[in-house]
Every structure is written in C-alpha cells, then in structure tokens.
N, CA, C and O atoms as a MOPAC input file, in Angstrom:
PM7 MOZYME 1SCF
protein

 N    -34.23600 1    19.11100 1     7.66700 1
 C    -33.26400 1    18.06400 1     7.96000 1
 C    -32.65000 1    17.58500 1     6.64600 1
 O    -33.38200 1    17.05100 1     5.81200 1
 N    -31.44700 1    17.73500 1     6.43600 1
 C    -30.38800 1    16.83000 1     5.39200 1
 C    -30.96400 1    15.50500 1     5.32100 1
 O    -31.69300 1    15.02300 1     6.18800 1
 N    -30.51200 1    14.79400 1     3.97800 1
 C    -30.01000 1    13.47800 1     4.02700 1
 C    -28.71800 1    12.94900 1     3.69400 1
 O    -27.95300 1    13.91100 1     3.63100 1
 N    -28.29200 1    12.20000 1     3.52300 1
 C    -27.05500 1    12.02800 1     3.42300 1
 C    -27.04400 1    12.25300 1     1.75500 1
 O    -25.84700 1    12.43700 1     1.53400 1
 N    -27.33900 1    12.28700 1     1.21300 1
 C    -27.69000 1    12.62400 1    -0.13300 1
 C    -27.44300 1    14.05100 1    -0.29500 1
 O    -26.87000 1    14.60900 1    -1.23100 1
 N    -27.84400 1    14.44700 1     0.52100 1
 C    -27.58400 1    16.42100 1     0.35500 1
 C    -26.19600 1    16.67400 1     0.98200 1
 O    -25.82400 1    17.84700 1     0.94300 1
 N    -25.53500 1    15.96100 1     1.43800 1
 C    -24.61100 1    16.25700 1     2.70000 1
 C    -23.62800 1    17.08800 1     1.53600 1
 O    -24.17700 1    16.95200 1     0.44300 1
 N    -22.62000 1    17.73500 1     1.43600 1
 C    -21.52900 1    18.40600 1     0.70000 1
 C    -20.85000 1    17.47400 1     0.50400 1
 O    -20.71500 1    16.66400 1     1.42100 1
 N    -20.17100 1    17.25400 1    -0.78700 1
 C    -19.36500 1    15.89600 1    -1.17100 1
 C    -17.87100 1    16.20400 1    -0.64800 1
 O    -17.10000 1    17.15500 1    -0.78400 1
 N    -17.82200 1    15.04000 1    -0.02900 1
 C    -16.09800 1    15.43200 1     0.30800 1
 C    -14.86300 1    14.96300 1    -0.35300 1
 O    -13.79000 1    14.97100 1     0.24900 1
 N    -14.96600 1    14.60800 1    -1.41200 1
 C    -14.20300 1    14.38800 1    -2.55900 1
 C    -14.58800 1    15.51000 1    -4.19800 1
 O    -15.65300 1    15.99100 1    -4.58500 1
 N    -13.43000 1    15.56300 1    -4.68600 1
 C    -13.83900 1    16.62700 1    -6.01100 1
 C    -12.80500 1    15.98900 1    -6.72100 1
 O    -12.26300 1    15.13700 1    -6.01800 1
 N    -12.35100 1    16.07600 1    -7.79900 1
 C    -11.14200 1    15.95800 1    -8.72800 1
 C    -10.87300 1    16.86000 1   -10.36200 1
 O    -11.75300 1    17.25000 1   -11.12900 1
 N     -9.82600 1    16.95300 1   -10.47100 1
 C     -9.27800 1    18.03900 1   -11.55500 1
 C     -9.71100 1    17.25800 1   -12.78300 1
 O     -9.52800 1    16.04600 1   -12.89700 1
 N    -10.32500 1    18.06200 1   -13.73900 1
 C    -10.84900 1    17.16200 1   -15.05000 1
 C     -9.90800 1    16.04500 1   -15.21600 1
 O    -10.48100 1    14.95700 1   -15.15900 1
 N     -8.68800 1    15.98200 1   -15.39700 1
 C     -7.23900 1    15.36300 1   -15.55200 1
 C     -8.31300 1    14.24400 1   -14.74900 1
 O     -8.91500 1    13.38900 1   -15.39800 1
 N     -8.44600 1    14.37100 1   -13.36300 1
 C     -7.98800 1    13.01600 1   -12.58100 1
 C     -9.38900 1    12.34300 1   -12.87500 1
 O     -9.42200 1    11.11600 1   -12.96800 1
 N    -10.70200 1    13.18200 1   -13.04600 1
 C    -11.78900 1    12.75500 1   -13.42100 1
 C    -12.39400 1    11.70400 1   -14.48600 1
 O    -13.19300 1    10.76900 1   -14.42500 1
 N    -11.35700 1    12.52600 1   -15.83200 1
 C    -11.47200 1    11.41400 1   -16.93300 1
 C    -10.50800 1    10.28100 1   -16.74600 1
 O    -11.02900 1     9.19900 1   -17.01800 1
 N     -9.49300 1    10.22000 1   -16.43600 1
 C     -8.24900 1     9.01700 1   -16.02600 1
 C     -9.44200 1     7.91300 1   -15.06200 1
 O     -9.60600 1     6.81200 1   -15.58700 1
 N    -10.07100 1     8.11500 1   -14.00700 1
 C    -10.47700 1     7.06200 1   -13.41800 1
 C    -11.90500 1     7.14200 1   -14.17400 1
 O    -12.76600 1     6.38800 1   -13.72000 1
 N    -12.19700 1     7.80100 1   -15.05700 1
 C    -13.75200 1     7.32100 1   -15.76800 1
 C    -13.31900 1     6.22200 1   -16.72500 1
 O    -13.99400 1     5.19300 1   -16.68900 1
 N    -12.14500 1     6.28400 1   -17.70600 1
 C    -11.33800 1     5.65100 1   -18.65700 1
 C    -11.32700 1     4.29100 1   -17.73500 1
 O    -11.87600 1     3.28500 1   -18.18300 1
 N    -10.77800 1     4.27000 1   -16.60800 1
 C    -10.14900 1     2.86500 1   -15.81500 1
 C    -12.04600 1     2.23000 1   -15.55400 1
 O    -12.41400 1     1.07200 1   -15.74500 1
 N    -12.77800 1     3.19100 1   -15.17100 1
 C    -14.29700 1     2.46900 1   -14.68700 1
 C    -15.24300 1     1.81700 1   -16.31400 1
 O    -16.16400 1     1.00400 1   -16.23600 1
 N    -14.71500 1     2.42700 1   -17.69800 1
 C    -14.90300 1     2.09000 1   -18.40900 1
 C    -14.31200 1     0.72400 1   -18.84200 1
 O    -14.89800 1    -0.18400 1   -19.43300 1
 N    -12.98200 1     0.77400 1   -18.40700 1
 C    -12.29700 1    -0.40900 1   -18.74700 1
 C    -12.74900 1    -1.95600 1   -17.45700 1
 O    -12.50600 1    -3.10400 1   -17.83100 1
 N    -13.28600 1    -1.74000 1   -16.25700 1
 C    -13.54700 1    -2.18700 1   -15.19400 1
 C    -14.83300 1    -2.56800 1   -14.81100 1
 O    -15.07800 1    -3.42200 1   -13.95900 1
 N    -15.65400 1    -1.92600 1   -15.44900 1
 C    -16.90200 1    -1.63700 1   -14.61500 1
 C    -17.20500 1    -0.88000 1   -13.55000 1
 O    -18.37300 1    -0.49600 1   -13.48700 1
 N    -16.43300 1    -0.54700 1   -12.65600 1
 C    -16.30600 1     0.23600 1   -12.04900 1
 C    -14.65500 1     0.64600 1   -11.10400 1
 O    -13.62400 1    -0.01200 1   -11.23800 1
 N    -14.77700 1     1.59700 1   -10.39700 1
 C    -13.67900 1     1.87300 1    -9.81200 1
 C    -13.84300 1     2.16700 1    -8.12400 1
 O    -14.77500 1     2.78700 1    -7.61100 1
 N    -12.68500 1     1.55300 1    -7.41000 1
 C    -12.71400 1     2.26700 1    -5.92800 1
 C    -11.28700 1     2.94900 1    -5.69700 1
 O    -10.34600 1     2.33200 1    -6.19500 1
 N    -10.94100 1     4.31400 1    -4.90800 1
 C     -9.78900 1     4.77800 1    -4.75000 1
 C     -9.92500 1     5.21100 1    -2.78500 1
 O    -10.68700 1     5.77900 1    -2.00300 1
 N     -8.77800 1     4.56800 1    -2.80300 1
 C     -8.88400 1     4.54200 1    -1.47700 1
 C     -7.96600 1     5.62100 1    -0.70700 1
 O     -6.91500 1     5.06300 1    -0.39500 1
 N     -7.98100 1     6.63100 1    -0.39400 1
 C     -7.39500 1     7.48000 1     0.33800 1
 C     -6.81500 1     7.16800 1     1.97900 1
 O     -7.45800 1     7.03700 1     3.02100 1
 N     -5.40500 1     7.11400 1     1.73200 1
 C     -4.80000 1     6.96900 1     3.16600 1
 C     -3.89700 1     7.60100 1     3.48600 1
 O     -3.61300 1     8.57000 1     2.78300 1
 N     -3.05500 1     7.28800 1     4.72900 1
 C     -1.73000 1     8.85100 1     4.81000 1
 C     -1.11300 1     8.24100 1     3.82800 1
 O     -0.48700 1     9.06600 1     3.16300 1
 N     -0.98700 1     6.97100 1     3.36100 1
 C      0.38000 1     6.97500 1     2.32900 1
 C      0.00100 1     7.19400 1     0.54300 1
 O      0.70500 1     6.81700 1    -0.39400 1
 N     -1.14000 1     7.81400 1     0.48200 1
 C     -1.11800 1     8.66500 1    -0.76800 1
 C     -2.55200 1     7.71600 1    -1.10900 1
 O     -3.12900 1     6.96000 1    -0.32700 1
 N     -2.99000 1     8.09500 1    -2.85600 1
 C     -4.16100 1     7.45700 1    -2.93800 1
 C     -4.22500 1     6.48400 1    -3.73200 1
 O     -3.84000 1     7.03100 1    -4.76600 1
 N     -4.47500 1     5.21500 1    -4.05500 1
 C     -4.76300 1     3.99400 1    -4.60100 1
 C     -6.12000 1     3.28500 1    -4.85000 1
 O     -7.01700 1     2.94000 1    -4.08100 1
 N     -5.93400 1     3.17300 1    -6.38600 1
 C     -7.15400 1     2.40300 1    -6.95500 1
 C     -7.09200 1     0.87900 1    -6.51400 1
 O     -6.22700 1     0.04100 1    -6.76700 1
 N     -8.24000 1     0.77000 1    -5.79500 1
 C     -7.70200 1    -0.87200 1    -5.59800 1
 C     -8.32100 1    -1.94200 1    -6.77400 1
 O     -8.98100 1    -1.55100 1    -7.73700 1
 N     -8.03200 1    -3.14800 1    -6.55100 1
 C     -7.86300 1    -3.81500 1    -7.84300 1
 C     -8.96700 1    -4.08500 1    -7.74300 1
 O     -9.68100 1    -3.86400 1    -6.76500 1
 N     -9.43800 1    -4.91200 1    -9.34300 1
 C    -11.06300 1    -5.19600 1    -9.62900 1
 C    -11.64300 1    -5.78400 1    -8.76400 1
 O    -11.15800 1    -6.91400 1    -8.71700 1
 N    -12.56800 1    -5.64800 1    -7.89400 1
 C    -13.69800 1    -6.75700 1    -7.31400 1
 C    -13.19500 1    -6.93200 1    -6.26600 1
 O    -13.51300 1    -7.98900 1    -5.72200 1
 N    -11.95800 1    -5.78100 1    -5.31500 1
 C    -11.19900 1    -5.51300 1    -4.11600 1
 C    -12.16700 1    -4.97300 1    -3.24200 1
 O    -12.44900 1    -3.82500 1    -3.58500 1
 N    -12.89000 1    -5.42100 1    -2.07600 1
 C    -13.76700 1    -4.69800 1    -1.35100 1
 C    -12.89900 1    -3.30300 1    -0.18700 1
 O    -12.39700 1    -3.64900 1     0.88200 1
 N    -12.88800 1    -2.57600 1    -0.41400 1
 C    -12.58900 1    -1.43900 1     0.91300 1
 C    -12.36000 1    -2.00100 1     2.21600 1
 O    -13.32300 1    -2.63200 1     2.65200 1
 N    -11.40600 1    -1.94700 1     2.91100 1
 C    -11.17600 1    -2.01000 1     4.27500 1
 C    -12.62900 1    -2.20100 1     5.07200 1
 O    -13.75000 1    -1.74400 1     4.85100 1
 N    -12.02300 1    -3.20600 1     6.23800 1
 C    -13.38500 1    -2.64900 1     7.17800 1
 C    -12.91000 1    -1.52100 1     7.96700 1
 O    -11.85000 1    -1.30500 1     8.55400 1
 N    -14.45000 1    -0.57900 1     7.75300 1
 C    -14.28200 1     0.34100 1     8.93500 1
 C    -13.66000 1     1.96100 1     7.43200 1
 O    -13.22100 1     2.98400 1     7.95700 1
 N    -13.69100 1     1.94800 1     6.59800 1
 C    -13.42300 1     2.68300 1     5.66500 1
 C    -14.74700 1     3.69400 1     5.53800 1
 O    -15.92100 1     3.34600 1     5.65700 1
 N    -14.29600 1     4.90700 1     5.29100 1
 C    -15.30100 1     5.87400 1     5.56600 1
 C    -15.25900 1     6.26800 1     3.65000 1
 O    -14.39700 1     6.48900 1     2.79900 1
 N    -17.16100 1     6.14500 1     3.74400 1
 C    -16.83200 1     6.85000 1     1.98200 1
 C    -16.93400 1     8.06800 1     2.03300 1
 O    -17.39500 1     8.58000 1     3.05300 1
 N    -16.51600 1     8.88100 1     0.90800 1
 C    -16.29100 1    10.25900 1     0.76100 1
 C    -16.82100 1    10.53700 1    -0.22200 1
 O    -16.79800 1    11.73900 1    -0.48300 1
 N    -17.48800 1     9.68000 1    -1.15600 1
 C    -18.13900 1    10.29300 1    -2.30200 1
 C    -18.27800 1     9.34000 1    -3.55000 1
 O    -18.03300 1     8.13400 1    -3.59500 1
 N    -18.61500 1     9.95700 1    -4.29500 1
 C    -19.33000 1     9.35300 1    -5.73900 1
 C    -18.39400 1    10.30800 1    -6.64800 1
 O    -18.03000 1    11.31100 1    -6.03400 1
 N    -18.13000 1    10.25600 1    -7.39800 1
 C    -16.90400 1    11.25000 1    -8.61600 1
 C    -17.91900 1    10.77900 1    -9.93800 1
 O    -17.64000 1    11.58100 1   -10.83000 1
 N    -18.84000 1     9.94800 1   -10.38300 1
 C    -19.78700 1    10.39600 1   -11.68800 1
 C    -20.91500 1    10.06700 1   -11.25900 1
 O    -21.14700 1     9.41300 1   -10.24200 1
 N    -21.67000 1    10.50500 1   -12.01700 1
 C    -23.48200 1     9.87300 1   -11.52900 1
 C    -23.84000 1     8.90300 1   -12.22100 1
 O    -25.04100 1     8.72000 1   -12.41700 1
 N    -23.01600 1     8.17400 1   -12.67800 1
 C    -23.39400 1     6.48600 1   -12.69500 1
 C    -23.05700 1     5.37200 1   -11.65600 1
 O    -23.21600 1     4.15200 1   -11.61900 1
 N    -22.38200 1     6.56700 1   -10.60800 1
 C    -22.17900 1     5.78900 1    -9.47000 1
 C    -20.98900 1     4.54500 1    -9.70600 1
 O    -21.05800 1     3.45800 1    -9.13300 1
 N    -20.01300 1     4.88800 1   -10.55800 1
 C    -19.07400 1     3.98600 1   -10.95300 1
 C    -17.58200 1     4.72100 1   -10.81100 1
 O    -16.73200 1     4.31900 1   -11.60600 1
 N    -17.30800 1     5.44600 1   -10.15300 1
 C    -16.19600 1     6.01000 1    -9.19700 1
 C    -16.36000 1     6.09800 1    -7.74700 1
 O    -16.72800 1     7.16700 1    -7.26100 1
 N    -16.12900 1     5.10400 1    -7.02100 1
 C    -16.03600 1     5.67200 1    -5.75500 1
 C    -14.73000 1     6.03000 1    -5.13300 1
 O    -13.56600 1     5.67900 1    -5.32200 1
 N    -15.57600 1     7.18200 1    -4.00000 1
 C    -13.91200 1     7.36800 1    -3.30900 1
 C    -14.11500 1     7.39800 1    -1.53500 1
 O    -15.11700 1     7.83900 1    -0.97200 1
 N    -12.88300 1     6.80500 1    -0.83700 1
 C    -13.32200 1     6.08700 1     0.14500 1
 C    -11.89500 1     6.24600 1     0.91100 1
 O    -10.88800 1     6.02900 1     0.23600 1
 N    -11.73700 1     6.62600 1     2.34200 1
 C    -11.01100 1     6.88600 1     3.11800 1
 C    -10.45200 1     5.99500 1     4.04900 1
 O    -11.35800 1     5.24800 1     4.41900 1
 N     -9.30300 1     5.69200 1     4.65200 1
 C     -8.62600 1     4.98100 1     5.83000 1
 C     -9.10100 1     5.83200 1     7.10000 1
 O     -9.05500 1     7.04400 1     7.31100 1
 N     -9.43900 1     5.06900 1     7.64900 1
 C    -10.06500 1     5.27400 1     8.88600 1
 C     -8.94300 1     5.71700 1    10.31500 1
 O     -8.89900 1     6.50100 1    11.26400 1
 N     -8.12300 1     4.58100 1     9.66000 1
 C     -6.70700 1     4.54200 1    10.68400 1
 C     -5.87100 1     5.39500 1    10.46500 1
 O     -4.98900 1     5.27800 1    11.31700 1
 N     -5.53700 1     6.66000 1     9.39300 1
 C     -4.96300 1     7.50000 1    10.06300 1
 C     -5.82100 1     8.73800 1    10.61300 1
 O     -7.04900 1     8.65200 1    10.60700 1
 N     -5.33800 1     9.60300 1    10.97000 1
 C     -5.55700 1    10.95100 1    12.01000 1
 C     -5.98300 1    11.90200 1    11.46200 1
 O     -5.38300 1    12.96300 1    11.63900 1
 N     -7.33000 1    11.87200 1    10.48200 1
 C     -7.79100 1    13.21000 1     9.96400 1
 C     -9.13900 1    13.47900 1    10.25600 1
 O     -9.47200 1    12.70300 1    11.15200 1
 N     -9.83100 1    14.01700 1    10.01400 1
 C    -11.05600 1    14.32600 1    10.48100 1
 C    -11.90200 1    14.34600 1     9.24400 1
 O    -12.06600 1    15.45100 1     8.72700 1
 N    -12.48500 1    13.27000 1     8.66700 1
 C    -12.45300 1    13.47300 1     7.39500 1
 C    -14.04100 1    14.20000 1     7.30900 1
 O    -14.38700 1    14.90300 1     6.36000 1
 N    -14.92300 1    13.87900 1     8.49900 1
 C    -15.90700 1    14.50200 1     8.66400 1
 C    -16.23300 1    15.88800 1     7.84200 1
 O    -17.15500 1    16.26900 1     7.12100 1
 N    -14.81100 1    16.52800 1     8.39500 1
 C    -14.54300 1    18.13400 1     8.63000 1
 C    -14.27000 1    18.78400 1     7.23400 1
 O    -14.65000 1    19.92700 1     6.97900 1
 N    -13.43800 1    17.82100 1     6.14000 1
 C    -12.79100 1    18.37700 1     5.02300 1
 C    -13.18300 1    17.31400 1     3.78500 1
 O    -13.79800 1    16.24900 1     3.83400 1
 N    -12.56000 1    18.05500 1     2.61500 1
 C    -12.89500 1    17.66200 1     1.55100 1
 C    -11.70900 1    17.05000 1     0.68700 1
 O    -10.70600 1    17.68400 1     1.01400 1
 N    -11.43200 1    16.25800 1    -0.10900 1
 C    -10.71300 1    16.09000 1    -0.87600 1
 C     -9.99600 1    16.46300 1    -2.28500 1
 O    -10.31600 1    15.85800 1    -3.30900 1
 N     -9.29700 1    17.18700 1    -2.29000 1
 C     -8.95200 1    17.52300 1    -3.87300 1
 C     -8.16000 1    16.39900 1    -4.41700 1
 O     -7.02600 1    16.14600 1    -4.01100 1
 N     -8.86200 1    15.62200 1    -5.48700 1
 C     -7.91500 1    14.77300 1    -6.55600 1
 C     -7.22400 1    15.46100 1    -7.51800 1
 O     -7.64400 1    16.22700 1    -8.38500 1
 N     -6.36400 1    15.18000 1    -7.31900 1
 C     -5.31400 1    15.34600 1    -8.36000 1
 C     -4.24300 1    14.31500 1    -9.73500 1
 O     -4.07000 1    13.11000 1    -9.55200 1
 N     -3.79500 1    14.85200 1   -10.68700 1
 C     -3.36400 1    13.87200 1   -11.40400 1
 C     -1.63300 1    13.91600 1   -12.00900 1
 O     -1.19400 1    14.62300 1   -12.91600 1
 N     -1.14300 1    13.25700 1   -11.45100 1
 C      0.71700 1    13.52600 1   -12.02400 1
 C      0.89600 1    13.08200 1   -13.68900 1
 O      0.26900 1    12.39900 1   -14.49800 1
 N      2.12500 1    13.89000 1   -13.67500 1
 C      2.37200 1    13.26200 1   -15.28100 1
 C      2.63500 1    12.19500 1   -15.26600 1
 O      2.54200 1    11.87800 1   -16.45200 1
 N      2.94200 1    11.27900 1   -14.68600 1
 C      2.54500 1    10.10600 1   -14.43400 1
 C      1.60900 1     9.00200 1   -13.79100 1
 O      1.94200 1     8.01800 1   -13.13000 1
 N      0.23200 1     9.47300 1   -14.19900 1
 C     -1.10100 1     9.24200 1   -14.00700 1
 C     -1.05900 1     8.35900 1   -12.83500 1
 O     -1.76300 1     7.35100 1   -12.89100 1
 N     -0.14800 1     8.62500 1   -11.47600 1
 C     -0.90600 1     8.63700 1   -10.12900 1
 C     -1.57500 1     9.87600 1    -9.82200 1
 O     -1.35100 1    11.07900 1    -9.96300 1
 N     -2.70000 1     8.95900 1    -9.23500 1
 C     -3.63300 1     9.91500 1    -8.30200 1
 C     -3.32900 1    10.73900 1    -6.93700 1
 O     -3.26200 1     9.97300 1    -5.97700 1
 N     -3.17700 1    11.76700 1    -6.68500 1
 C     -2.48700 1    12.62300 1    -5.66100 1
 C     -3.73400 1    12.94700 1    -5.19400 1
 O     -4.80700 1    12.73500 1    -5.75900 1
 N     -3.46800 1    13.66300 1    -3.74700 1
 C     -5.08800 1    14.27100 1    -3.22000 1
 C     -4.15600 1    15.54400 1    -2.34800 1
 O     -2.93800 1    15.71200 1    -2.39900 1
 N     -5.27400 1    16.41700 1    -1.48400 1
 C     -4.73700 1    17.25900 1    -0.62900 1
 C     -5.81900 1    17.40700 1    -0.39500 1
 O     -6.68800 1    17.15600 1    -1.23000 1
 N     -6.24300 1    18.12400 1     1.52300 1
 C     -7.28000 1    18.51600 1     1.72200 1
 C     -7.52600 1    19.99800 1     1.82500 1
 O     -6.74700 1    20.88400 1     1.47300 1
 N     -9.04400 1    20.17900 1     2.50100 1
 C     -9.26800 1    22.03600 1     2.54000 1
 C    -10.27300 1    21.34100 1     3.28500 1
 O    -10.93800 1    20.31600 1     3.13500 1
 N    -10.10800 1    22.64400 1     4.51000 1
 C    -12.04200 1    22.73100 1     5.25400 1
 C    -12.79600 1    22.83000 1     4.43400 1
 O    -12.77000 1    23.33300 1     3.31100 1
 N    -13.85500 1    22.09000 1     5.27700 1
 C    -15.50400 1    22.50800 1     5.00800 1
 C    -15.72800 1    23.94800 1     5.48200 1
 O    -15.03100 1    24.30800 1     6.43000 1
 N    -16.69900 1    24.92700 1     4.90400 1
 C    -17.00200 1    25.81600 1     5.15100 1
 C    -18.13400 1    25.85500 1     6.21600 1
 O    -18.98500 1    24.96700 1     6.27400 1
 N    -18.11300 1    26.71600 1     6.89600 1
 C    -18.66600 1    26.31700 1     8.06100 1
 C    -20.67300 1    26.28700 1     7.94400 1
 O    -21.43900 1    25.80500 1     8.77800 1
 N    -20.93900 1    26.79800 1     6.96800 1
 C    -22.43600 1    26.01900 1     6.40000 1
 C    -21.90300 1    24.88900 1     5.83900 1
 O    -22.86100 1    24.13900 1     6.02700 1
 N    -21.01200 1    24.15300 1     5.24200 1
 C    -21.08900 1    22.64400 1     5.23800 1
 C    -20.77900 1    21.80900 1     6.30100 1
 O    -20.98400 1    20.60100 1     6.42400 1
 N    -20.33100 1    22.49700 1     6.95100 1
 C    -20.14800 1    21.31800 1     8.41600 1
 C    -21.34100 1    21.31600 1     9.50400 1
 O    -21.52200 1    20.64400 1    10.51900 1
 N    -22.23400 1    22.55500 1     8.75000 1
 C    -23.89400 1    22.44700 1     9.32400 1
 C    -24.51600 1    21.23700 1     9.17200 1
 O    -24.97500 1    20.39600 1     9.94500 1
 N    -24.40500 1    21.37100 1     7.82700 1
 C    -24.66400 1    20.21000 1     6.40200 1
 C    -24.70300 1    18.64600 1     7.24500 1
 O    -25.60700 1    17.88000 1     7.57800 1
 N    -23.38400 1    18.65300 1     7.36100 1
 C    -22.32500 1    17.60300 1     7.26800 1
 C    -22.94600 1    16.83700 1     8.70500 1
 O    -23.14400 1    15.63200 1     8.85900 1
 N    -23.21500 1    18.11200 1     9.83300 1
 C    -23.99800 1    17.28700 1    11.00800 1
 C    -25.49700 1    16.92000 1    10.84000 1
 O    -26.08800 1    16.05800 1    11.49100 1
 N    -25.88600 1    17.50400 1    10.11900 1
 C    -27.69600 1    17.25900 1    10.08300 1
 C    -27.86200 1    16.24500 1     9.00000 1
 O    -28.95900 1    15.84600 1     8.60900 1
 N    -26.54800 1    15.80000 1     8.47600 1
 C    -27.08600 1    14.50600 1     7.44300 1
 C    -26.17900 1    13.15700 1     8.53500 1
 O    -25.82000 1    12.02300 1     8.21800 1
 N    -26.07500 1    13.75700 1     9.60000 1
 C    -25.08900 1    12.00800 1     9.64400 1
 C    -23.53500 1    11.95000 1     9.52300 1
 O    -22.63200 1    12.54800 1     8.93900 1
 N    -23.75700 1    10.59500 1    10.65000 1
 C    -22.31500 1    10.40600 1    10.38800 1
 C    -21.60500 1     9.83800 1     8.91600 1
 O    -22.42500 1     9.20700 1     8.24900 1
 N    -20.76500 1     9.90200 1     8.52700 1
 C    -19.80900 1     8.72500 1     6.82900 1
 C    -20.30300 1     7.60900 1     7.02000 1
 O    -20.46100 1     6.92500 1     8.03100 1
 N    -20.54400 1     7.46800 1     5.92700 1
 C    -20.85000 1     5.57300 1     5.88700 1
 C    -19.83100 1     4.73300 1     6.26300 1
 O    -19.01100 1     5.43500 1     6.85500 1
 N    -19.60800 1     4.05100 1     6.24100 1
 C    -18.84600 1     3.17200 1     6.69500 1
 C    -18.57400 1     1.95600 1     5.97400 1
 O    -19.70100 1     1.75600 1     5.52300 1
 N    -17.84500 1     0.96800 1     5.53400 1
 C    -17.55800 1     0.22800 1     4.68100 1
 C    -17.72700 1    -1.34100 1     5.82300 1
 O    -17.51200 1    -2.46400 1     5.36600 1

C-alpha cells in the first residue's frame, strides 16, 4: 500500500522556474503558486489557498515551494502532472501530460489530493 508520500508528484518545473520561486521563498520564507485555467500565480505573503484547493506538490525539500490547484476548473488533476515553466518575463507558465498508467496505480493506492 502507498502513502501519500510515495504517490508520483504532480507538479515538476524547468531549472529556470525552480530557482526563480526558490529566490522568491528565500526572499519570503516561503512560497504558494496556485494553478488555475487562467494561468499560474504566486499568491502574496501569508495568502492562504482557496478553500477546497487541491495540492499538487512540494518543488524543494525544505518544503518551502508549494504548488496547489483550483478545484473549480475542469481538469482531472488526479490523472496528470504539471510542467512549470518560466517566460522571459519571469511569469510562471504550466502545461499538463498524463500520468503513466503505473502512476495512476500509484495515485489510487495513496489517496485522494489533499485538500486545502
């Protein structure tokens, strides 16, 4: 049996977008980026997540990037993963990709997303 700890992370990001929000969690203490249909946003210091916001992951192991999904639009976030991305103008972009179908094994034997 999984734990949610083992589950496949459903967020990843391009070194680019990795160090940009480690820089902002350095400057912050920490960071939250919230993924919705209308693109992705760091919310401001000491901003709690939506209720009902599904997390998607941890981005360092100090546990000082999180990344965290809108519930209210129409994706299955269960199912897929997140690619972060970074513009030359240091917004954060995303796009998704399936889970492979041993991670959506994964993905059921650890549980449903947390929930905010």
């Amino acid at each position: 049996m999984y734990t949610t700890d083992e589950a496949p992370s459903h967020v990843v990001a391009t070194p680019a977008a990795r160090e940009h929000l480690a820089r902002l969690a350095h400057a912050r203490g920490e960071v939250t980026l919230l993924l919705s249909d209308r693109g992705a946003a760091v919310l401001k210091a000491g901003q709690q997540p939506p209720s009902g916001t599904l997390h998607l992951g941890r981005l360092d192991d100090a546990g000082r990037i999180a990344c965290v999904a809108d519930d209210s639009i129409t994706r299955t976030w269960w199912r897929t993963r997140a690619h972060l991305d970074l513009t030359d103008d240091l917004q954060v972009t995303y796009d998704l990709s399936d889970l492979s179908d041993a991670e959506i094994f994964e993905v059921l034997a650890s549980g449903p997303l947390r929930r905010y």
